[in-house]
MARKE-444663 format. One record per residue: residue in three letters; y, x, z of N, C-alpha, C, O in turn. Coordinates in steps of 0.001 Angstrom, whole numbers, plus 500000, padded with zeros to 6 digits. Each point is the difference from the previous one (the first is absolute). Layout:
% MARKE-444663
alaYXZYXZYXZYXZ
...
***
This chain:
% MARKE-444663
unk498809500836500000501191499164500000501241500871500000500047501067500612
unk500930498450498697500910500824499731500762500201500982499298499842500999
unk502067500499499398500851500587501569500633498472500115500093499172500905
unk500321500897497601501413498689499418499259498986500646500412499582501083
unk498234499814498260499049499033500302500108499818501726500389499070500707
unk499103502199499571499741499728501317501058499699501162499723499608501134
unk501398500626498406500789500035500994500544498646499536500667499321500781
unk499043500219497839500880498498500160499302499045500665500475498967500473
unk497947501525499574499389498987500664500547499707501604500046498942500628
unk500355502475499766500352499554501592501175499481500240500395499934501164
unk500193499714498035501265498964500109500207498501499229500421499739498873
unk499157499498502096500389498269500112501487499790499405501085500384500435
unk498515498728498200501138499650499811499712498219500563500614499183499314
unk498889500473501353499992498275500281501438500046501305500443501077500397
unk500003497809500012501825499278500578500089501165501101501088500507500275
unk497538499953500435500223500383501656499818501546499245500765500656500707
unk498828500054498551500130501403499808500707500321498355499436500480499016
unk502143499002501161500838499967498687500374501423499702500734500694500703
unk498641499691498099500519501592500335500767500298498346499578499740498874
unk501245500679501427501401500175499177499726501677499101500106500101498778
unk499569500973502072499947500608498851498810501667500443500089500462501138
unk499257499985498168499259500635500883499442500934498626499406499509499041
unk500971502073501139499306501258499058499363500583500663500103499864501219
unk498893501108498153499000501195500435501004501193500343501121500015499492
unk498512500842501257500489501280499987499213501037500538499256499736500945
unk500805501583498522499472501053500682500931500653500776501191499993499688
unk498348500628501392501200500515500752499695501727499963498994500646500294
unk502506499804499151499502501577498912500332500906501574499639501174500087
unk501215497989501322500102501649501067500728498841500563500479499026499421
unk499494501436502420500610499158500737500579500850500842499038500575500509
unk501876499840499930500213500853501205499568499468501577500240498863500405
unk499189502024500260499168499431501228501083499556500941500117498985500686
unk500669502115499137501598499532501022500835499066499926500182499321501011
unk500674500339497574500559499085500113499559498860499616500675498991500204
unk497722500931498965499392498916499361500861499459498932500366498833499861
unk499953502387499268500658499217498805498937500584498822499849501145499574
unk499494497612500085499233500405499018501023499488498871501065499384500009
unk497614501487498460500594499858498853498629499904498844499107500807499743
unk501188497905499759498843498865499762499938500542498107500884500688499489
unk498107498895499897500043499651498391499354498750500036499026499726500701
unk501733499302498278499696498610500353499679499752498274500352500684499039
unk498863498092501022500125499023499180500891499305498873500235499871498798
unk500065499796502453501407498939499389501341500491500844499946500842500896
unk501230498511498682500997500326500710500066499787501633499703498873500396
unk500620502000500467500493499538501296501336500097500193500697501005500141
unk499624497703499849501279499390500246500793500847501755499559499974501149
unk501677500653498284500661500686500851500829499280500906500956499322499624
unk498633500838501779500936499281501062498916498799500662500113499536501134
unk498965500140498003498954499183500600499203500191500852499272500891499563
unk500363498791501514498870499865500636498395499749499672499733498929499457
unk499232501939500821498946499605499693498960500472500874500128500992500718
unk498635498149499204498698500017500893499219501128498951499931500153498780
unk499566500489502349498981500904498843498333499844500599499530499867501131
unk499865500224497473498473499720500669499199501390499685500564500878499346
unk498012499305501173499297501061499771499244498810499089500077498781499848
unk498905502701499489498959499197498910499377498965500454499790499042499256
unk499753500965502208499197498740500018500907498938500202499299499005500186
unk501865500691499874501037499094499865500514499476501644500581498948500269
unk498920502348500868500598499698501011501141500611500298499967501137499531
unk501091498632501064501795500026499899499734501028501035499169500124500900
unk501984500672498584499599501201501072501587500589500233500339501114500400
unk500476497764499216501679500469500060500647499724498989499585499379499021
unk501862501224501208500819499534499369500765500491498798499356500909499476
unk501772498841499880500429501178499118501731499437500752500252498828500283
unk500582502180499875501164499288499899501501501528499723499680501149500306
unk501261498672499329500771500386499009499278500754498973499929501227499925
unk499663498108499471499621499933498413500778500558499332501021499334499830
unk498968502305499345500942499886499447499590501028498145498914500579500027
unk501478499492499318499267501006498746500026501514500452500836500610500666
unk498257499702498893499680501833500226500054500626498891500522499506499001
unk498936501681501030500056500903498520499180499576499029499017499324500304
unk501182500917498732498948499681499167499272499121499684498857500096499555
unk501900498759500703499724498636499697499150499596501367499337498963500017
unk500713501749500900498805499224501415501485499502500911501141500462500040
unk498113498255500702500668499727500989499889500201501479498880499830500481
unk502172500530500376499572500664501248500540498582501054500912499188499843
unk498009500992501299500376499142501291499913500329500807500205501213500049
unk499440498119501256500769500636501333498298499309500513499705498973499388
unk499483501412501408498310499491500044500461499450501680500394500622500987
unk499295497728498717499903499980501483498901499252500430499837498786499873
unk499311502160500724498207499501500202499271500681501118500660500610500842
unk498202499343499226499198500411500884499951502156499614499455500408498974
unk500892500117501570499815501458499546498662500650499422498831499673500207
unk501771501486498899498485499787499071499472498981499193499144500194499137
unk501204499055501053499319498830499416500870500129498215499595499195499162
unk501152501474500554500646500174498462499454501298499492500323500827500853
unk499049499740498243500055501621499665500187500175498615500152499136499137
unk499818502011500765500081500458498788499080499691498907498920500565500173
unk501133498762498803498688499343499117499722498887499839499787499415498938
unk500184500026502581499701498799500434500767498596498826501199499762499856
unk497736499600499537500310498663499185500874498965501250499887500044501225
unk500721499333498182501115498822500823499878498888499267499581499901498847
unk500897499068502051500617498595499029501333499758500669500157499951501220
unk501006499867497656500973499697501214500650498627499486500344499784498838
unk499749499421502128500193498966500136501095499431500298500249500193501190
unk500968498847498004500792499564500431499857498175499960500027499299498989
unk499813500231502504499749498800500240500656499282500982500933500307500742
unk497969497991499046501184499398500980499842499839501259498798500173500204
unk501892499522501065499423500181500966498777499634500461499357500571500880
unk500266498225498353498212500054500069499195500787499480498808499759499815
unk501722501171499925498933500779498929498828500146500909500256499784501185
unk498332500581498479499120500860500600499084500576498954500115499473498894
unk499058501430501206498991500687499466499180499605500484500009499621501171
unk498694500338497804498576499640500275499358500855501583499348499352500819
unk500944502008499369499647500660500909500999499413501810499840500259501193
unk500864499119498216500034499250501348499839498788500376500627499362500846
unk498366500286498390498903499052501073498866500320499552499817500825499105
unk499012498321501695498600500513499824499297499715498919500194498828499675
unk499326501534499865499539499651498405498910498745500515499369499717501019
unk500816499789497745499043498486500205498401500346499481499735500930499239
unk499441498292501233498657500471500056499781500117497568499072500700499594
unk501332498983499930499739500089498380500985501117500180501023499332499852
unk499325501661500321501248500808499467499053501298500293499204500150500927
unk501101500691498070499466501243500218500845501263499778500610500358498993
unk499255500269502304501109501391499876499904500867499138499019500744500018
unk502152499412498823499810500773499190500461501646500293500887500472500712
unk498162500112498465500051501454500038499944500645498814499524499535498965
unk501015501655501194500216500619498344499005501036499790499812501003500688
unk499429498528498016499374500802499318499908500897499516500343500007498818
unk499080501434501871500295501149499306499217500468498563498861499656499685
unk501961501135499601498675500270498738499739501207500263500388500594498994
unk499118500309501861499105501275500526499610499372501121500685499212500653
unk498232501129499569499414500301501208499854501338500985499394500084501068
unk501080500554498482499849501734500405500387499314501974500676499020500313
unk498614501928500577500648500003501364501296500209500186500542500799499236
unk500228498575501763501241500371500308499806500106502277499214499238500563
unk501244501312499872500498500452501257501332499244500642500822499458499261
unk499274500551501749500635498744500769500878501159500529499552500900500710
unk501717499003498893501211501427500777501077499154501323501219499847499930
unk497780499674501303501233499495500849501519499970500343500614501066500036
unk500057497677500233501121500493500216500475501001501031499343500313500993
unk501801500145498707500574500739501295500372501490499469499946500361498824
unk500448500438502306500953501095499789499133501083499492498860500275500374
unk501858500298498716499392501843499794500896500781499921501060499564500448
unk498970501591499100501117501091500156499821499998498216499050499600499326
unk502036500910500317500305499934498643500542501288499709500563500622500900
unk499349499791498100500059501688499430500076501096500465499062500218500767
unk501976501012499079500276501162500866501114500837500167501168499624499897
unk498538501275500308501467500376501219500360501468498940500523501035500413
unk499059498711498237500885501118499475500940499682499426499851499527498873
unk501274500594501606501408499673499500500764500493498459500250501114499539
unk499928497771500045500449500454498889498483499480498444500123500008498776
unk498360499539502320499458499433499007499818498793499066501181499683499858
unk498156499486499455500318499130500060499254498933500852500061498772499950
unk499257502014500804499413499377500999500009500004501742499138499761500846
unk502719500754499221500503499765500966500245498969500750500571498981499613
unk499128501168501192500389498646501363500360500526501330499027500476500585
unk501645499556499806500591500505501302499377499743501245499635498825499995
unk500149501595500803499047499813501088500927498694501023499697499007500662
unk501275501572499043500946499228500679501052499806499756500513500755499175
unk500322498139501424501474499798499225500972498962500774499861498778499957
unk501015501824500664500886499664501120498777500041500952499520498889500222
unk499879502153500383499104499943500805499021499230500690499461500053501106
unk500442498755497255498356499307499616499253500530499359500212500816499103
unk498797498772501294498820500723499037499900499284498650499482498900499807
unk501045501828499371499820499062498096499348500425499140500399500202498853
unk498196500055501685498829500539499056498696499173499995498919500454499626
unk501260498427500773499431498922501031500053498551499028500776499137500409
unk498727500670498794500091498522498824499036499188500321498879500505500054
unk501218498467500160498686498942499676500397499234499064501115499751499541
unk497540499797500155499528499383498534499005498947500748499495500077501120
unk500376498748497717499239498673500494498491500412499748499839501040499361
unk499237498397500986498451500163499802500017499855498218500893499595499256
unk497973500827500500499607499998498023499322500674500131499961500825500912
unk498930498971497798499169500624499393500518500930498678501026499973499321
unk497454501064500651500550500869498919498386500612499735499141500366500803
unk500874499559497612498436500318499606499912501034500487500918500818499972
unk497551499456500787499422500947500602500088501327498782500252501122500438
unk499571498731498316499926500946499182501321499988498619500739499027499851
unk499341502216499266501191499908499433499005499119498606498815500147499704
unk502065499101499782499492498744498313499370501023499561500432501152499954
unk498266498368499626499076501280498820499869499440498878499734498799499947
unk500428501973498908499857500059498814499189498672499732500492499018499445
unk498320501058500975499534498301499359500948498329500668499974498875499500
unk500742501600501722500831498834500194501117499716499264500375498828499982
unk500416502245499226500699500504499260499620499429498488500832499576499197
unk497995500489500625499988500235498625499543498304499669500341499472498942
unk498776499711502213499737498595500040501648499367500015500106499013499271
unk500841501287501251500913499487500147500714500003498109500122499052499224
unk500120502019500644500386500144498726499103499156498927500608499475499067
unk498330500407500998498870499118499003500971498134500654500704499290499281
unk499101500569501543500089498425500555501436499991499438500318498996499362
unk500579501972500785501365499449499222500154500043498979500986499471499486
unk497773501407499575500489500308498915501141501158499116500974499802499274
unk498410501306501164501013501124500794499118501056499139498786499830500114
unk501518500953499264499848501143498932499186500610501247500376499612501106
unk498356501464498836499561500560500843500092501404499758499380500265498970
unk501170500806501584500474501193499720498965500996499916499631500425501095
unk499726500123497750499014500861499585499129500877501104498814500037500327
unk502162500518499996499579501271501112499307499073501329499101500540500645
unk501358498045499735499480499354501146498812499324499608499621499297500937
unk499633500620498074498666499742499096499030500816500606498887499670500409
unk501694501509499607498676501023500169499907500849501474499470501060500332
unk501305497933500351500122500681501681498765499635500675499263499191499435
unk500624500973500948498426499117501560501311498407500592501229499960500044
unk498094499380500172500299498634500323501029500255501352501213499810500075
unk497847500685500944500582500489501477501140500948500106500470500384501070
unk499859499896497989501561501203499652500933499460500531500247498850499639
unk500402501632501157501294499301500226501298499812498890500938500796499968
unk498981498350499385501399500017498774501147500522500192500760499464500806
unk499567501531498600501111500826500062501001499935498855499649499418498974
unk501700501184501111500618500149499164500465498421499153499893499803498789
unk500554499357502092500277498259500082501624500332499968500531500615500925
unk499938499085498335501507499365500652499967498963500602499200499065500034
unk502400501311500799500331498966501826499423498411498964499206499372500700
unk500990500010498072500046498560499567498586499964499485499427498935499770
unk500196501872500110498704500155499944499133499314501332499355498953500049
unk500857501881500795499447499863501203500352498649500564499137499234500430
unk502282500461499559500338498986500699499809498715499266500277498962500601
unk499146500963497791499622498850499275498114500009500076499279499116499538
unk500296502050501124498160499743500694500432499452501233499503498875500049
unk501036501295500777500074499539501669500578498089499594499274499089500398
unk501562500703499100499814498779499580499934499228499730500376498888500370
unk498783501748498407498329499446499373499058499134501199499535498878500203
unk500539502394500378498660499710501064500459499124501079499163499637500826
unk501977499997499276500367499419501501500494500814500795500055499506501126
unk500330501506498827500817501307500631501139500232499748500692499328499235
unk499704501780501449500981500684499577499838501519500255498878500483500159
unk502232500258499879499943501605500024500559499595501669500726499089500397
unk498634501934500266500609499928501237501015501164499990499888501003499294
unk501647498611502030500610500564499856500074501604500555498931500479500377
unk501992500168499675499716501104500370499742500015501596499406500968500474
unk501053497919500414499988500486501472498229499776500415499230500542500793
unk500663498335498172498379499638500293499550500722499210499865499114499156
unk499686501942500242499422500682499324499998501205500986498821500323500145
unk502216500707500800499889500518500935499217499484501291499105500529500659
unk501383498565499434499374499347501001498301499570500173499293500014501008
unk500441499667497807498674500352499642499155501721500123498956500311500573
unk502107500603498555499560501041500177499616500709501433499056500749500253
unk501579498955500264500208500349501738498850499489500566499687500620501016
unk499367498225498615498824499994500860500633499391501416500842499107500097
unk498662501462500719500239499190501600501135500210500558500283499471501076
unk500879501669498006500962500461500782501142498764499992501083500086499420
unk498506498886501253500527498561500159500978500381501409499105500301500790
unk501990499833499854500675500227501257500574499242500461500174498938499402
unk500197501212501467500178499419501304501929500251500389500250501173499722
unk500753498265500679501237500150499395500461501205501164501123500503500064
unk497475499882501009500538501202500746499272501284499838500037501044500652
unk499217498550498184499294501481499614501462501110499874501129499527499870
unk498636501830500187501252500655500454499969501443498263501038500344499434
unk497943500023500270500262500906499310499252499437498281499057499271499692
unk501977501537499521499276499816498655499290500768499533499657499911498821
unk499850501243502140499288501542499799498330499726500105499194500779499492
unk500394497961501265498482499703500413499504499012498944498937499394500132
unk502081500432498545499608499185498874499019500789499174499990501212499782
unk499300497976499862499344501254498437501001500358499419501157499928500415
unk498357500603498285500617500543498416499484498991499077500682499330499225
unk497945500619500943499148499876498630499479498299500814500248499604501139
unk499406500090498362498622498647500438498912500147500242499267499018500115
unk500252502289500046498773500589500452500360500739500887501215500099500170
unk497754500772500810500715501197500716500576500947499290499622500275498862
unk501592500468501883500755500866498980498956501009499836500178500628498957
unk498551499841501860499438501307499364498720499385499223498979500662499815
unk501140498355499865499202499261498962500485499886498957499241499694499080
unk501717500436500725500812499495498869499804500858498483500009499427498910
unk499816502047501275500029500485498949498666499630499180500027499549498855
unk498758500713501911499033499302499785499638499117499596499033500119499248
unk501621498225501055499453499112500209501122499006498375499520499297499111
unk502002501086501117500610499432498923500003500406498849500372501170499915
unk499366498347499145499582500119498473501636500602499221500572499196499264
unk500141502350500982500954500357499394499745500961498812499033500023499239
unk501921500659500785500150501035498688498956501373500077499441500692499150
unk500632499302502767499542501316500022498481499961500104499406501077500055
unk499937497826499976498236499424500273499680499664498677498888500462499745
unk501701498803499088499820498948499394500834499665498793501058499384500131
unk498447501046498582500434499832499078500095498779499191500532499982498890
unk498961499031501665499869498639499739500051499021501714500059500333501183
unk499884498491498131499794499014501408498375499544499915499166499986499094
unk500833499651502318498899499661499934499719498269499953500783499172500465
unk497945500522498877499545498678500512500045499721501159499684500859500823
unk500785497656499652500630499650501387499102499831500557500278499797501182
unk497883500137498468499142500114501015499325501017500178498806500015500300
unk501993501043499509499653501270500107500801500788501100499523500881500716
unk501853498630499306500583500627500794499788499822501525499389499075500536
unk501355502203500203498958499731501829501104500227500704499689500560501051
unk501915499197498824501065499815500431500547498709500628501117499486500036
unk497724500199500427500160498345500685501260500222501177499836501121500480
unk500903498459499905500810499791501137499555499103500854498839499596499935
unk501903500036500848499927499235501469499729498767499653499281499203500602
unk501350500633498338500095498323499350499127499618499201499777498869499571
unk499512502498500146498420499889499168500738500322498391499258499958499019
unk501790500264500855501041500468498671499486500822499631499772500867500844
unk499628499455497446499861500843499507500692500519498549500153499432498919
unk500167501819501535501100500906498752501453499498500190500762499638499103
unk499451500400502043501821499741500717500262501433499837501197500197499790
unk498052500936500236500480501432500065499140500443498402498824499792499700
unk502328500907499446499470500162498841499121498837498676500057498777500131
unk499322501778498882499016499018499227501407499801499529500956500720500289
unk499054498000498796501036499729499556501449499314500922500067499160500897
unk501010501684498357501667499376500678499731498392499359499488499471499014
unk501299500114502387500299498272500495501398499798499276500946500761500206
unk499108498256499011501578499160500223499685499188500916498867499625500300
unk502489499975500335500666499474501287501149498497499504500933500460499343
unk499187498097500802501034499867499952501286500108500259500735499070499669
unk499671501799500814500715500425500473501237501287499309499784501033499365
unk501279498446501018501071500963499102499881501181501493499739499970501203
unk500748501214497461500449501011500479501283499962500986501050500287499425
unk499041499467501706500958499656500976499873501161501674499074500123500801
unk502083500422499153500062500241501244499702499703501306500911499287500420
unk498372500880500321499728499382501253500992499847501154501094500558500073
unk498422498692500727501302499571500911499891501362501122499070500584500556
unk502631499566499422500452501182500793500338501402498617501033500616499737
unk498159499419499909500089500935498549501673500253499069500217499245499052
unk500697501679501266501247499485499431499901500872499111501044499944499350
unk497913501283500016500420500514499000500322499426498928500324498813499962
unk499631501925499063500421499031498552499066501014498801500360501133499680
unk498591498280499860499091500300499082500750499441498615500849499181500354
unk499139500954498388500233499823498593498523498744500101500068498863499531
unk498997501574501012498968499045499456500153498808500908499995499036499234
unk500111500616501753500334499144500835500934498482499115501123500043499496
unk498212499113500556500629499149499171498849498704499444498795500117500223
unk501699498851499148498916498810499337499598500674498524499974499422498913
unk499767501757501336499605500903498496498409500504499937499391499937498932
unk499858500663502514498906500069499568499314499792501566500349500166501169
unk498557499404498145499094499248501429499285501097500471500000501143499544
unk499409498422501383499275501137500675498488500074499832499364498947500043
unk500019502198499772499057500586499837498710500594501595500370500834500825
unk498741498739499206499527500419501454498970500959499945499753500205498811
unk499507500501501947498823500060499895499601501881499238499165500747500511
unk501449499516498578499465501183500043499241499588498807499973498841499586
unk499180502528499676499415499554499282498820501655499134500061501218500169
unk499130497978499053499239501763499404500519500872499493499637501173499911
unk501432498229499639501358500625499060501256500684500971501091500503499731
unk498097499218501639501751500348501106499105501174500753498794500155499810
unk502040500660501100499430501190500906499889498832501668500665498967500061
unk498992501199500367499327500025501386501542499199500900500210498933500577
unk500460502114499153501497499175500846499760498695499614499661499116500786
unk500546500702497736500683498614499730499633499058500382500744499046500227
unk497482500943500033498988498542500688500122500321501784498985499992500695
unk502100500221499760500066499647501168501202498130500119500805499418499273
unk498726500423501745500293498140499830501285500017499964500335499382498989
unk500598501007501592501307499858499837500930500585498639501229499939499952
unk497885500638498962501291500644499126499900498853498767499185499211499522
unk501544501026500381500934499518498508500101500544498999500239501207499965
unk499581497934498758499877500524498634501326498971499402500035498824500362
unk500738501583498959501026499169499101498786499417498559499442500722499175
unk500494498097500938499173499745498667501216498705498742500676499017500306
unk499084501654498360500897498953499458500859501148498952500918499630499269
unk498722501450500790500276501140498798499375499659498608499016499261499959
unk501502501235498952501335499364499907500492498422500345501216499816500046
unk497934499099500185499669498733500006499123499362500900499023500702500260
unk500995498375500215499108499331500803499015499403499070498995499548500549
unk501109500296497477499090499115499499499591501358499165499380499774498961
unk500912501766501386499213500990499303499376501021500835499181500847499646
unk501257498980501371499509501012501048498478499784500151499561498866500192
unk499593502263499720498240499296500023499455500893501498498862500140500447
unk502090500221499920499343500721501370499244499884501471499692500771500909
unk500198497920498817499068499818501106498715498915499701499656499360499007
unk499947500743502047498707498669500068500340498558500798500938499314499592
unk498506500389501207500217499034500932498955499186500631498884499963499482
unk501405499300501722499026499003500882501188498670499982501199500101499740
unk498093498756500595501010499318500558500008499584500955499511500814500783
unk501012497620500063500373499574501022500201498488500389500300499171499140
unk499572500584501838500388498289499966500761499667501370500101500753500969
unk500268498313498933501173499876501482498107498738501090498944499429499726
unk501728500831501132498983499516501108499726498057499628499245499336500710
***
């Protein structure tokens, strides 16, 4: 069933649930602090209006209010809801209604009604990444994966992110190449004659982000893609140092060993081959093929240098890869991806993601 389909079903147009006007949106980044997200919609969202917003299963989970246009044709609001409960990725319905409005998810479904759920087209495993705090990048100044330990003498290395999933393994060549057959999609010579289990490499970001979904996914963003990498290093808001973090997603004196880079590995390996499992049961977060991220190349909070690359110009890259040395597949660094182009750049691979 389609998103459109499904979400019109959860809105009553009969006298007691009159509903006036209501689009889809994805929500492309929200800031955790001030809760001003910034949405890609459907249809127009009318500026200055008020609106109810729903999650996929069509239960209301808050509000939208000063509504107003953003860059690039997205519109930004002000989130007023249960915390966490909005993220990055996350499908919406937003709703402008009348004071009777309600959604199907607030009342009890009647004994003929059946809860709908969305159909994925892979089956591959995915891993359950809880909500809550982790520490986020590192303390070499001046990288692009600076974050300050602290700032006005808070600790601002410290992000949480909502619960989601994220495939246990990176898309392999036969999920890749079924996808391209079902759309009808030219199949690229050289990916003919790979082994099935290959991890697909060398995808541009629209590439990647028109398989994720395909399937009912998306690309997860960059904080959940660290956050994944990190395994258990989940904290606590009085943990005190950023020195007892890993590097890598494995042990750091495992690492040379265990991640599939430049200096082991002249190719990647098949994803059931590799033995770089993490905490989260994640395999090839360190090396094997580089990740796109949805996520723009953006400074982190506290971070005041000023990078040339820093900007809505190129997304981020995770993960390391057979083609990178040993540094680069540690969880926190950064790759600028989107040279010359975001629809020519072929440098990475990818996994995807789903909101909870």
């Amino acid at each position: 069933m389609g998103l459109r389909v499904f979400f019109s079903l959860l809105l009553f147009t009969a006298a007691t649930y009159s509903v006036t006007q209501h689009t889809l949106a994805r929500v492309e980044r929200i800031d955790p602090v001030t809760k001003v997200a910034e949405v890609r919609s459907s249809h127009a969202i009318i500026a200055g209006k008020e609106y109810t917003i729903l999650n996929e299963n069509g239960a209301v989970i808050g509000s939208a209010t000063n509504v107003k246009p953003g860059p690039n044709g997205r519109t930004r609001f002000t989130f007023v809801g249960k915390r966490r409960a909005l993220s990055a990725g996350r499908r919406i319905a937003m709703v402008s209604a009348t004071e009777h409005f309600s959604a199907l998810a607030d009342r009890p479904l009647a004994p003929h009604e059946v809860k709908q759920k969305f159909e994925l087209r892979d089956t591959v495993p995915m891993e359950h990444i809880p909500e809550g705090l982790f520490i986020l990048g590192g303390q070499e100044v001046g990288s692009l994966h600076y974050v300050p330990q602290k700032n006005d003498g808070k600790k601002s290395n410290r992000f949480d992110t909502a619960g989601f999933f994220i495939d246990k393994h990176e898309v392999t060549v036969a999920q890749y190449v079924r996808y391209l057959e079902e759309t009808q999609q030219s199949i690229p010579s050289d990916l003919q004659s790979l082994p099935p289990l290959m991890p697909v490499t060398h995808v541009t970001f629209r590439a990647a982000e028109g398989y994720c979904a395909w399937t009912g996914k998306r690309l997860p963003s960059e904080l959940e893609w660290e956050k994944a990498a990190r395994g258990t290093q989940i904290v606590s808001a009085g943990t005190q140092d950023y020195s007892d973090v890993m590097n890598y997603p494995v042990p750091d004196a495992d690492a040379p060993s265990l991640c599939v880079t430049e200096e082991n590995s002249s190719e990647p390996k098949p994803v059931d081959k590799l033995s770089d499992a993490n905490a989260f049961g994640l395999t090839g977060m360190c090396g094997n093929a580089a990740e796109w991220t949805s996520s723009w190349l953006m400074p982190y909070r506290g971070n005041t240098s000023h990078d040339r690359r820093f900007g809505k110009r190129f997304k981020v890259i995770r993960g390391g890869s057979y083609e990178h040395p040993l540094e680069l597949a540690k969880s926190y660094q950064r790759l600028a991806g989107g040279i010359p182009s975001l629809k020519r750049d072929h440098r990475a691979g990818f996994r995807c993601a789903r909101s909870e």
